[in-house]
C-alpha positions as a printed NumPy array, in Angstrom:
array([[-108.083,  -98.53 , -131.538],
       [-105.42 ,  -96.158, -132.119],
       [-102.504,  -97.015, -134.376],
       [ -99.293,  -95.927, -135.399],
       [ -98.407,  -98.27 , -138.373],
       [ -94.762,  -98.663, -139.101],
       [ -95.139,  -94.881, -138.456],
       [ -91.435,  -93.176, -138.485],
       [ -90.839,  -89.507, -137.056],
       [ -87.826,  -87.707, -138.149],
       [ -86.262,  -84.362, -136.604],
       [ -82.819,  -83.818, -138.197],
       [ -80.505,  -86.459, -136.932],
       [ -82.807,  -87.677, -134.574],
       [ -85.368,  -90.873, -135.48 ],
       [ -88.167,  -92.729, -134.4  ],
       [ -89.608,  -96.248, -135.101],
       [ -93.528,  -96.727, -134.058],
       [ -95.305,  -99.957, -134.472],
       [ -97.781, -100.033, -132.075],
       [-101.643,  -99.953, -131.187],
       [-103.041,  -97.813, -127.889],
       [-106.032,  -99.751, -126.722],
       [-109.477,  -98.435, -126.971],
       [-110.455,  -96.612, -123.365],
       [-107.108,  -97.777, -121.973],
       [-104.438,  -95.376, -120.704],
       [-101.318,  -95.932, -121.514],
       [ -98.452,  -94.202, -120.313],
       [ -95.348,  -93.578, -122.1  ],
       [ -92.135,  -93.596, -120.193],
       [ -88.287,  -94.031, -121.168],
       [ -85.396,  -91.196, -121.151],
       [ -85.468,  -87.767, -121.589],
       [ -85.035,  -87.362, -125.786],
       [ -86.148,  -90.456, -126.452],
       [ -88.984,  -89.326, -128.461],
       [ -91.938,  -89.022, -125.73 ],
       [ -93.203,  -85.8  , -126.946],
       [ -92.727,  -86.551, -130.649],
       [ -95.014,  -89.031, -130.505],
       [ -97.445,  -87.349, -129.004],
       [ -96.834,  -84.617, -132.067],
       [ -97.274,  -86.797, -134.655],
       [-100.412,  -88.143, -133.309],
       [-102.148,  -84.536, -132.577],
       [-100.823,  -83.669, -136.484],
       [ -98.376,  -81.084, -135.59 ],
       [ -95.2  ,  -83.575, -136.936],
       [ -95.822,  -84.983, -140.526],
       [ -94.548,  -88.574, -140.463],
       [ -91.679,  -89.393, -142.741],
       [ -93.542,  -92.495, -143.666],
       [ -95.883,  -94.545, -142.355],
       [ -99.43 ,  -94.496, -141.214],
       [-101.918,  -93.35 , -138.168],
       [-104.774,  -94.883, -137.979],
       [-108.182,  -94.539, -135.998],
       [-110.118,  -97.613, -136.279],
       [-111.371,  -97.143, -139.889],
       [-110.228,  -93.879, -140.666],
       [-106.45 ,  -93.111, -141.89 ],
       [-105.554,  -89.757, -139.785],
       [-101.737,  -89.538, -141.77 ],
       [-102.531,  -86.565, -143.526],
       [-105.413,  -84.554, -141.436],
       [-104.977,  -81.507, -140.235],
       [-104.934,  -81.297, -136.259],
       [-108.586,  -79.379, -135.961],
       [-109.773,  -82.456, -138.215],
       [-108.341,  -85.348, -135.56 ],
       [-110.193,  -87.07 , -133.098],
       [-107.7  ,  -85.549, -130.42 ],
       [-107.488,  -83.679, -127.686],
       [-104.218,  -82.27 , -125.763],
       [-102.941,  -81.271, -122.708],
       [ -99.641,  -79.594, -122.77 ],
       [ -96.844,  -79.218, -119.892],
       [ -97.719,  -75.424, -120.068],
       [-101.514,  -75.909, -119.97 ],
       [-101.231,  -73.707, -123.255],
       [-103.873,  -71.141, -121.737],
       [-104.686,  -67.957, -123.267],
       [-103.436,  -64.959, -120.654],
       [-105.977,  -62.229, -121.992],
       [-108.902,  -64.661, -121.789],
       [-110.563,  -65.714, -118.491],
       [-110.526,  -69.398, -117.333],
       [-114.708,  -69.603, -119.041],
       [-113.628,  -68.146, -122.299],
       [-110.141,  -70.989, -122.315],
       [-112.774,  -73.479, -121.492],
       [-115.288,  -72.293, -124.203],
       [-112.327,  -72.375, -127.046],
       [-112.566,  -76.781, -126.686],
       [-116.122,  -76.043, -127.916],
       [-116.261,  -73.34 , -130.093],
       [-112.723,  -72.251, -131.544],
       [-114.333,  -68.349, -132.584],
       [-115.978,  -68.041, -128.842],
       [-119.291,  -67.714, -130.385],
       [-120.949,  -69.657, -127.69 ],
       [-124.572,  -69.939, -126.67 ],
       [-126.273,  -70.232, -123.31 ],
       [-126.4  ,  -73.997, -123.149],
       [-122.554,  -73.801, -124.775],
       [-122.14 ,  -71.578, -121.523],
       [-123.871,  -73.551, -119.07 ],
       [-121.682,  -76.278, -120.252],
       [-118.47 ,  -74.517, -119.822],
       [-119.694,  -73.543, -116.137],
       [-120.321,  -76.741, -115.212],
       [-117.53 ,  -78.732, -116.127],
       [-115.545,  -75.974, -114.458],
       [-117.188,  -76.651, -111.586],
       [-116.432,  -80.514, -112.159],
       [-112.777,  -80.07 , -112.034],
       [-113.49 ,  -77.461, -108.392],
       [-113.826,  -74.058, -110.009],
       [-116.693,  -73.37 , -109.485],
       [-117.416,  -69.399, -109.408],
       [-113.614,  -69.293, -110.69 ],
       [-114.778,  -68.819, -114.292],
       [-113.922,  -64.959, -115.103],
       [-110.473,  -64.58 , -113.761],
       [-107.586,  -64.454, -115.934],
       [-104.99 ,  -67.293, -115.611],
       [-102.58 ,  -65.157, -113.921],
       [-105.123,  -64.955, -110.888],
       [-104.646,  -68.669, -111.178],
       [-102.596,  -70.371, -108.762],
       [-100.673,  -73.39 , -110.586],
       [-102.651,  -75.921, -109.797],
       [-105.956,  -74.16 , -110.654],
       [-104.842,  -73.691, -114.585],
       [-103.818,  -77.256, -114.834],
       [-107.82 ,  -77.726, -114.201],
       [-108.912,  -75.057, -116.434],
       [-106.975,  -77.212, -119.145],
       [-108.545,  -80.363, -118.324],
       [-111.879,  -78.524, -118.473],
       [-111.209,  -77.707, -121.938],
       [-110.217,  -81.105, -122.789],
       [-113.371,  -82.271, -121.231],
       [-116.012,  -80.08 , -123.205],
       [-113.969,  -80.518, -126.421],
       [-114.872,  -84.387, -125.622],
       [-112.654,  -85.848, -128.231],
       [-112.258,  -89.599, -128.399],
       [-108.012,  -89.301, -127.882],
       [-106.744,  -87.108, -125.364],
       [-102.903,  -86.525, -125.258],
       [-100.982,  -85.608, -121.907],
       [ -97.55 ,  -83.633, -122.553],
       [ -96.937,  -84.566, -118.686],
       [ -98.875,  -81.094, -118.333],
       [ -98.533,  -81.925, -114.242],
       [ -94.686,  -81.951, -113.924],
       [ -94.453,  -78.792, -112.667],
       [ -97.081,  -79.372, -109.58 ],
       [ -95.965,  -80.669, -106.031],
       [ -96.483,  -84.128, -105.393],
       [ -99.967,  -84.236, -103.973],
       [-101.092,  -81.779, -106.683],
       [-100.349,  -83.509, -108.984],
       [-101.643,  -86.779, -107.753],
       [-105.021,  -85.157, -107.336],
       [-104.862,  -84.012, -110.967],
       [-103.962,  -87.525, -112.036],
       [-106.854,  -88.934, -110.223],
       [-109.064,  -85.864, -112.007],
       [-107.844,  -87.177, -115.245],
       [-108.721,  -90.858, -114.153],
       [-112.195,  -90.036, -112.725],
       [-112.666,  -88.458, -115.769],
       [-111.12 ,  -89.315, -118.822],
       [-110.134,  -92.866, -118.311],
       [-113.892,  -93.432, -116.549],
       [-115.784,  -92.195, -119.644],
       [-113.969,  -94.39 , -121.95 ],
       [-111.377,  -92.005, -123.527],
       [-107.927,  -93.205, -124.801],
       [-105.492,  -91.52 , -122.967],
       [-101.482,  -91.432, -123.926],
       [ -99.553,  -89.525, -120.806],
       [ -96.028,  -88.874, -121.634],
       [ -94.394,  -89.226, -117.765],
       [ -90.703,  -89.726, -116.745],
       [ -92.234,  -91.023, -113.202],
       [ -92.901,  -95.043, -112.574],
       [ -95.122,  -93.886, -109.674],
       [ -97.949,  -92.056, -112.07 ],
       [ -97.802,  -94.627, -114.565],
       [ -98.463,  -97.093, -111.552],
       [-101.233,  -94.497, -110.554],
       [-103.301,  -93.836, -114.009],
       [-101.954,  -96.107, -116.677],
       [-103.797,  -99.172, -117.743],
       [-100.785,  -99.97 , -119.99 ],
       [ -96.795,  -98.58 , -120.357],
       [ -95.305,  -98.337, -123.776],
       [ -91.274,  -98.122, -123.247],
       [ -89.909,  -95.405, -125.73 ],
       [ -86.146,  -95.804, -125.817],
       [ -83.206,  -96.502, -128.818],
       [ -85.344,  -94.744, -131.262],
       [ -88.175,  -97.44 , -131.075],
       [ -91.668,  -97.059, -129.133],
       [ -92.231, -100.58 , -127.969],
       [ -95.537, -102.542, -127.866],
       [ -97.729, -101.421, -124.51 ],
       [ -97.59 , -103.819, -122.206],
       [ -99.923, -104.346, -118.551],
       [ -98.454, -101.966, -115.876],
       [ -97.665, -103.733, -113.135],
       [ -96.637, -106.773, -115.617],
       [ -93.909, -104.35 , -116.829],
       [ -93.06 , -102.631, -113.495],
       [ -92.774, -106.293, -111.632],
       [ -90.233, -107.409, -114.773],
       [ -89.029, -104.158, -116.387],
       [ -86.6  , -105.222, -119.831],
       [ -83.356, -104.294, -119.845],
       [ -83.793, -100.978, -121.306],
       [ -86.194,  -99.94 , -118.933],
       [ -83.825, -101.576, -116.187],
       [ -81.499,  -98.91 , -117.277],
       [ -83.562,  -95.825, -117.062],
       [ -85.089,  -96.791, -113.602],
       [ -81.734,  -97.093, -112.288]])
């Protein structure tokens, strides 16, 4: 289980309050207003925000202080975070092998997950011969090779047209959720969480509130989450 133990996150005037656990193999999806803290969360968890106190915890093992390369975590960012002078093989390989030193069955992975998310023979072109849609699978491929036990979703599909987007949500179910990863998706969208999420967690008023069944949430939404949903 991951946990955030009376963890607080502080950016200048701006604070937030997490007491929570994310279910083993679950996804949960985090959803509440725009600045409410979505992201930061996801920050602190990856290691790229240092708490202001608190803890993070992976079942045993107390994650507070490691250093991102060191977590059990894997992310997918809203810009995919691709590398424009590597091809889409070589962005793949870097989940495996950060210096690119990769052998032939380290290669013969990387070709065959790309082929898993539907590139298949795509694996030497640069990410500007990428339409959108394509990189947001060339990031999931890396995600999937890397095979960490966490992965993180920066709602890296926001800026894909509806049924785009729905087909990389159902990529991310068939393969993430399936093989047991636990999987945090930062969306502003009740229809996603509905689609992939196991579990919401409302993030609003500085607090990221306990995760609760989807459709037990969506069918009798708080007040708070009233509000946003309009």
């Amino acid at each position: 289980m991951l946990i955030c133990e009376n963890l607080v996150m502080r950016q200048g005037a701006f604070s937030l309050h997490a007491d929570v656990a994310f279910e083993l193999g679950k996804a949960t999806a985090l959803i509440g207003p725009s600045g409410a803290g979505k992201s930061t969360l996801l920050a602190a968890i990856a290691g790229f925000l240092a708490p202001a106190s608190g803890r993070l915890l992976w079942g045993d093992a107390d994650l507070t202080n490691a250093p991102p390369g060191d977590r059990p975590v894997s992310m997918l960012f809203q810009d995919n975070n691709l590398f424009p002078h590597l091809s889409a093989a070589r962005n793949v390989g870097l989940g495996l092998r950060p210096d690119l030193q990769l052998g032939v069955k380290e290669k013969s992975q990387v070709a065959a997950t790309l082929a898993d998310v539907g590139l298949e023979g795509l694996g030497d072109r640069k990410p500007s011969a990428l339409s959108g849609g394509q990189q947001s699978r060339v990031a999931l491929a890396r995600v999937l090779v890397a095979d960490r036990p966490v992965v993180l979703l920066d709602e890296p599909f926001s800026a894909l047209g509806p049924a785009l987007k729905n087909e990389m949500l159902d990529l991310v179910k068939g393969k993430l959720v399936a093989a047991g990863k636990t999987v945090v998706m930062v969306t502003h969208d009740p229809v996603d969480a509905r689609r992939i999420a196991d579990m919401v967690s409302l993030v609003a008023d500085g607090d990221v509130h306990q995760p609760v069944a989807t459709d037990v949430l969506f069918d009798d939404p708080p007040p708070a989450l009233k509000a946003y949903l309009g």
